[in-house]
N, C-alpha and C positions, 0 to 999 in steps of 0.2 A: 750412372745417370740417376736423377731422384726426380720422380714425378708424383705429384700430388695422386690420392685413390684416384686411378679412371677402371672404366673396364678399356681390355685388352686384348683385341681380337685379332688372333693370328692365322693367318692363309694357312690353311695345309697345301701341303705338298708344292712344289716349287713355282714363280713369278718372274717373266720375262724382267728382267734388271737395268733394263734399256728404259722402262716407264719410269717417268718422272711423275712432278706433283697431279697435273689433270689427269695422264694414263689411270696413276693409283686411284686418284680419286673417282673414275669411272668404274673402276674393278668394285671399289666398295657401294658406290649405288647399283651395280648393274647384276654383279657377283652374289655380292655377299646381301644386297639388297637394305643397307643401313644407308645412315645418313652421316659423311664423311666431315659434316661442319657440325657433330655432336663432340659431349665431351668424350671423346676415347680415341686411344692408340691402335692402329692400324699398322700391323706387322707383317713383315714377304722377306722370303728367304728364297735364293737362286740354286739350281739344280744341284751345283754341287754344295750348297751350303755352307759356300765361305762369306759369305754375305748377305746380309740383310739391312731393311730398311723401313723407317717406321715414319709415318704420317699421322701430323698431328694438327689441328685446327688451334688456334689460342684464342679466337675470339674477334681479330681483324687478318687473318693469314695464315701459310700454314709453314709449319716444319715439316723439315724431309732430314732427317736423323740418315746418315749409313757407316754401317762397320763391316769391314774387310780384314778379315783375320789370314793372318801371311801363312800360319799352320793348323792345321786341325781344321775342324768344320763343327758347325752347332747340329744339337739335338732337334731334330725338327718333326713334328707330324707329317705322315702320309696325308694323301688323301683318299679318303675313305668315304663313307657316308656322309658327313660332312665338310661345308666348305670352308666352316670358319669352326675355329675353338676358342671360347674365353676364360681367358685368366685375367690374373689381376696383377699390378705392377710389381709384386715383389715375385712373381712368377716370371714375368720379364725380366726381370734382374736374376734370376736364376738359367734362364737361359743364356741370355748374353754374359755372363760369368760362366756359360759353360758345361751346370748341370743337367744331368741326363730330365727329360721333358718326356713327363708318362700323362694321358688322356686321366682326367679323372673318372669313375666308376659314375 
């Protein structure tokens, strides 16, 4: 997937996978307390982390991105003290490719 620079804010730790576009977009005002019609990707991963799903606003609508991988599972942050972590889209592309996903310092 190739997304123009956004910031990229990923849930830690796991995301009922039953929410659709208003669920997420309530998590991200209500949760994470951002504003779901800016520019940036909104990221959820399911308990066992075969899947995730990413919400994205384009300016009249949104996208609802999801991948279901048949083996393996993504690297994904706990939750910890935080409820969101940002990276940047070529960090998203390293997860979704699979690479191990360390908290920055």
């Amino acid at each position: 997937m190739k997304w123009s620079e956004k910031p990229v804010y990923v849930c830690c730790g796991h995301t009922d996978m039953r929410k659709s576009i208003n669920g997420l977009m309530m998590l991200v005002q209500d949760s994470f307390s951002l504003d779901p019609f800016s520019e940036a990707l909104f990221v959820f991963c399911n308990r066992k982390r075969d899947r995730i799903k990413i919400l994205e606003w384009d300016g009249d609508g949104f996208w609802l991105y999801f991948k279901r991988l048949e083996r393996g599972h993504f690297r994904w942050p706990a939750k910890g003290d935080s409820v969101t972590m940002l990276l940047n889209t070529m960090e998203l592309s390293y997860i979704i490719e699979g690479a191990k996903l360390r908290e920055k310092a």
